[in-house]
C-alpha positions as CSV (number, residue, x, y, z in Angstrom):
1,X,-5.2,-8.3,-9.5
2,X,-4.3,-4.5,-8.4
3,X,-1.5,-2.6,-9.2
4,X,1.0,-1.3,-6.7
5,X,3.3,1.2,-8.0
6,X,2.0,0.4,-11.4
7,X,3.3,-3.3,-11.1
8,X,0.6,-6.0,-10.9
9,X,-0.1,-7.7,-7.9
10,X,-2.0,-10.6,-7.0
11,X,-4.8,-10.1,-4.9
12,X,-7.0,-12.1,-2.3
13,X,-10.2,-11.6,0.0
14,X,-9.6,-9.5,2.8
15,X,-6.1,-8.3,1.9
16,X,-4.6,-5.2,3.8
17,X,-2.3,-2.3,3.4
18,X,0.2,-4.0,5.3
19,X,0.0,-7.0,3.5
20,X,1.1,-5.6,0.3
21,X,3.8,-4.1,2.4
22,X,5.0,-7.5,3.5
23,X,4.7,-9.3,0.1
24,X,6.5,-6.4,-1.0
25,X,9.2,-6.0,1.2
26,X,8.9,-2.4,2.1
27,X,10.2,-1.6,5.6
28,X,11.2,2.1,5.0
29,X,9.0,4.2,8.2
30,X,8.1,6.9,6.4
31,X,5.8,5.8,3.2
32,X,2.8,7.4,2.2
33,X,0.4,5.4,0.8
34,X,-2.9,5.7,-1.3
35,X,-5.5,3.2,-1.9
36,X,-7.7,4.6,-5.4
37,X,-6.2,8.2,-4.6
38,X,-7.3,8.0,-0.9
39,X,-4.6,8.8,1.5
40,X,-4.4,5.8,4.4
41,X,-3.1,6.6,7.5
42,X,0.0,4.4,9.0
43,X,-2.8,3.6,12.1
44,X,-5.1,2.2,9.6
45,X,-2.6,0.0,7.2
46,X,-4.0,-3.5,9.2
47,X,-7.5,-2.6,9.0
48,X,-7.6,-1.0,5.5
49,X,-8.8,-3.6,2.9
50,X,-7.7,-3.3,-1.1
51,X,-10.3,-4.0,-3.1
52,X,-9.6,-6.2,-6.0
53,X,-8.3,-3.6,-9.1
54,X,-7.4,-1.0,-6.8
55,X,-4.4,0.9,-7.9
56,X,-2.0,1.5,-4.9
57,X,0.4,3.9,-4.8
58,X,3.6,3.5,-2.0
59,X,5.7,6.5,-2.1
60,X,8.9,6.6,0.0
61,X,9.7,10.4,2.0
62,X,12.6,11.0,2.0
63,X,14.0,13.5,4.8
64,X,16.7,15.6,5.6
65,X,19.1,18.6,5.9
């Protein structure tokens, strides 16, 4: 189990940054995103592996003028 956004979330073996974006539907381009307070670049959100009870935290940016 980890918690994304302080929501639980089951977890499996080898699960990615972008798979918790896909189970969680999030599709907005400009997120920052921290695995156990460590920043993850966009580049890395396929190869980046969650540890079982990390704590994820997806924040949505939100630009304008």
């Amino acid at each position: 189990m980890i918690l994304v956004n302080e929501e639980p979330l089951n977890w499996h073996a080898g699960m990615t940054v972008r798979d918790i974006l896909r189970v969680r539907n999030y599709r907005f381009p400009m997120l920052v995103i921290h695995v156990n307070d460590v920043l993850v670049a966009k580049a890395d959100y396929d190869t980046t592996t969650v540890p079982d009870g990390a704590v994820v935290k997806v924040i949505h940016l939100i630009s304008g003028g």
